[in-house]
N, C-alpha and C positions, 0 to 999 in steps of 0.2 A: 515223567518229569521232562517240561521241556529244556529242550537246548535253545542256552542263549548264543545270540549269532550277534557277532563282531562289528560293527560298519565297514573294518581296513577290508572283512572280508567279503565285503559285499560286490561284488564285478559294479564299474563304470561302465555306462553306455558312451561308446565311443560317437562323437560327431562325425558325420561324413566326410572327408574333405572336400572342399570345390575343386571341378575340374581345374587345371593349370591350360593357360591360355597360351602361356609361355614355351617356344620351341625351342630349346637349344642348340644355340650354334653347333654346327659342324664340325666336328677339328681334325683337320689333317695335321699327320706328325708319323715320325719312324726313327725307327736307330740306323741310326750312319751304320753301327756292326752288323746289321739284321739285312742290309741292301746286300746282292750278291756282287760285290767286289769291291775288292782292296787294295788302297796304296801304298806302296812302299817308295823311297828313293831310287831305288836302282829299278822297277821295274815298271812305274808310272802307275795310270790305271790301267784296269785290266778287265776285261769284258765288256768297252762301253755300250755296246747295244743293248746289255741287262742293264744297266747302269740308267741310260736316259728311256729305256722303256720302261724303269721300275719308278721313275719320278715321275713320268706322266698317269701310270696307272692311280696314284697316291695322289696325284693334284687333277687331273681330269674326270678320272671313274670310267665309265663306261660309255659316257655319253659321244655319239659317231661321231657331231661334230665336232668336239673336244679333240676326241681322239687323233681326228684327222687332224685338227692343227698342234696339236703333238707332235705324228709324225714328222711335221715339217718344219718344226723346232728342234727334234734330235738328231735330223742329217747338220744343221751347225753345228747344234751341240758335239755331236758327236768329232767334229773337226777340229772345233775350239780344244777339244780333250787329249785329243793326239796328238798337237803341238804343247797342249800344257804339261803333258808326261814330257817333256823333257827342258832342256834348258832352250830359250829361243834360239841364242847363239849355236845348238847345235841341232835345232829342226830343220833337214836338209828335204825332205817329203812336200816341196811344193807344185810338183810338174803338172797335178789334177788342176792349178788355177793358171797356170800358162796358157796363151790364146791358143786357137786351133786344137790339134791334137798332139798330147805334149809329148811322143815321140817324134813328131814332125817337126813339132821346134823347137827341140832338142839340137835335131839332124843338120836344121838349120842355122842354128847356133854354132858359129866358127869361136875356137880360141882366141884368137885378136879381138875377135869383135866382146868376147866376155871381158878380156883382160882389158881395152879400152875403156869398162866404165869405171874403171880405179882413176880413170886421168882426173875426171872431174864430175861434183852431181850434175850439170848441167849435160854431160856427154851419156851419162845413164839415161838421163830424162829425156834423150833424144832417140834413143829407140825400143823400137818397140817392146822388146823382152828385155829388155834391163828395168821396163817399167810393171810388166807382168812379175821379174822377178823381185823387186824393190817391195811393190805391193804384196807380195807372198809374205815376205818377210814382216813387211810391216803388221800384217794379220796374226803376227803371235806374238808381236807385242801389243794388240789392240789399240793401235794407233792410224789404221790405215786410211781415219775419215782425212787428215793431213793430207794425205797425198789425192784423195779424190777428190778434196776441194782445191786445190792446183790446178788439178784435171779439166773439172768445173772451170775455172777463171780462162784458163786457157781457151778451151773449148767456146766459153761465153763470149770471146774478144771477137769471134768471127763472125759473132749475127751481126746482120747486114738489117733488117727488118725493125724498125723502132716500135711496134706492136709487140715484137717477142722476144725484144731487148727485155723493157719492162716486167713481162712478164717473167722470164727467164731472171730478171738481177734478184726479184723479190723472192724466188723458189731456191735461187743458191744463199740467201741472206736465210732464212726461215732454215733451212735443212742446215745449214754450216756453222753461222756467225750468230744467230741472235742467242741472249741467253736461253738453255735450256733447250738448245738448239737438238732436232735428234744424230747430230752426228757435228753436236758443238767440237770446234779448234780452239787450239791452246793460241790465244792472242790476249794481249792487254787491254783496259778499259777502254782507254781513248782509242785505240785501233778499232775499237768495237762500236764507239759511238761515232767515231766520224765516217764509219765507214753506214750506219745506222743514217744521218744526215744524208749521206751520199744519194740512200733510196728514195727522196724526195726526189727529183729529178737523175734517175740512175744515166747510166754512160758507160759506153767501152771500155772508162778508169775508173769505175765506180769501186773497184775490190782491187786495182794496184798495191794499196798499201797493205789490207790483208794476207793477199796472198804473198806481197812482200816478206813480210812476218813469217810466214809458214814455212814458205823459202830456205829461210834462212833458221828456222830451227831444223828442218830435217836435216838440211848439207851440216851444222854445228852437230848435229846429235844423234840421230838415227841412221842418217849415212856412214860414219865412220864407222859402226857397228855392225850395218850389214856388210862390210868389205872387210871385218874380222871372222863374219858369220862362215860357220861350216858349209853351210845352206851353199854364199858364194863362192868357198873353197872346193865343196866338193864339184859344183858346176863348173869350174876350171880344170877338175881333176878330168869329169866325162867326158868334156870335147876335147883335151891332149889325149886322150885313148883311143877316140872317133879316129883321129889322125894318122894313131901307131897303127 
């Protein structure tokens, strides 16, 4: 007697599928908890050399050149981090960006001469390591394109040269002042367009008014705070000691 056989039971020939032409993206991705190190309030971060070694490993791979420009992103990085472990007002760790060698001008660094740039911004901005340390400071508030575009202005009034005026007004305009600028300042529209005019025919007072502007928001805003900062208290405390 035969057996009668089912259709449901009969097996379907599967169709091949067609190859997928389609590569799928890459994705990089991790757990914040899975990186080796953690933050807390009171202890900041903590291993940062695992820390920006372990992002480049995740966003670079293996590749040398990658690699290499990692490495030279995580000596900021890693700077940026050691100031953000703590409050700015009380990141006093700036003597690695003071000029020369900062036991030297440390050594150099008289009491009077610290205590003199309380009198005024403009008596900070006149020497040397009141501007080495003003710029430290400013570096942990990420603010310090401010003070280098001053620098800039300054620096710019002394070309003598109208080949490298020009060319000098449109490289501080381009780095500082235009929008989207890479180290744009906080100024207002019209400061920005007139000073934007200005670069048709640039001049010695082509950025007056800007750097007027910048002027006068560091000495309203950033200056008071570095003369409350630990940073400048504790530099008052090391050269009354140099003394005793």
């Amino acid at each position: 007697m035969r057996k009668k056989i089912l259709l449901s039971e009969v097996p379907l020939p599967l169709s091949p599928r067609p190859p997928s032409t389609h590569t799928p993206p890459l994705k990089v991705s991790w757990r914040w908890d899975a990186l080796p190190f953690h933050l807390t309030e009171a202890q900041g971060f903590e291993n940062q050399s695992s820390l920006t070694s372990s992002l480049s490993d995740h966003l670079v791979g293996k590749d040398p050149q990658a690699m290499r420009t990692g490495q030279r992103q995580n000596k900021g990085m890693r700077t940026r981090l050691g100031c953000l472990s703590h409050k700015s007002d009380s990141c006093s760790d700036f003597t690695a960006i003071l000029p020369d060698k900062p036991n030297r001008a440390l050594k150099r660094l008289s009491t009077e001469e610290a205590t003199r740039w309380a009198d005024s911004f403009d008596v900070l901005l006149s020497h040397k390591y009141g501007v080495a340390a003003f710029r430290a400071f400013l570096k942990t508030e990420f603010s310090e394109e401010n003070l280098e575009f001053w620098l800039a202005c300054e620096e710019f009034k002394k070309t003598r040269s109208t080949t490298k005026l020009v060319s000098k007004a449109h490289r501080i305009f381009e780095e500082f002042v235009d929008v989207q600028a890479p180290r744009e300042v906080n100024i207002d529209f019209q400061t920005r367009e007139e000073t934007r005019k200005n670069m048709q025919e640039p001049s010695l007072t082509c950025f007056d008014q800007a750097q007027g502007k910048v002027h006068s928001l560091m000495e309203k805003d950033s200056y008071p705070r570095f003369l409350r900062s630990k940073m400048y208290l504790d530099l008052l405390t090391q050269s009354q000691r140099r003394l005793s």
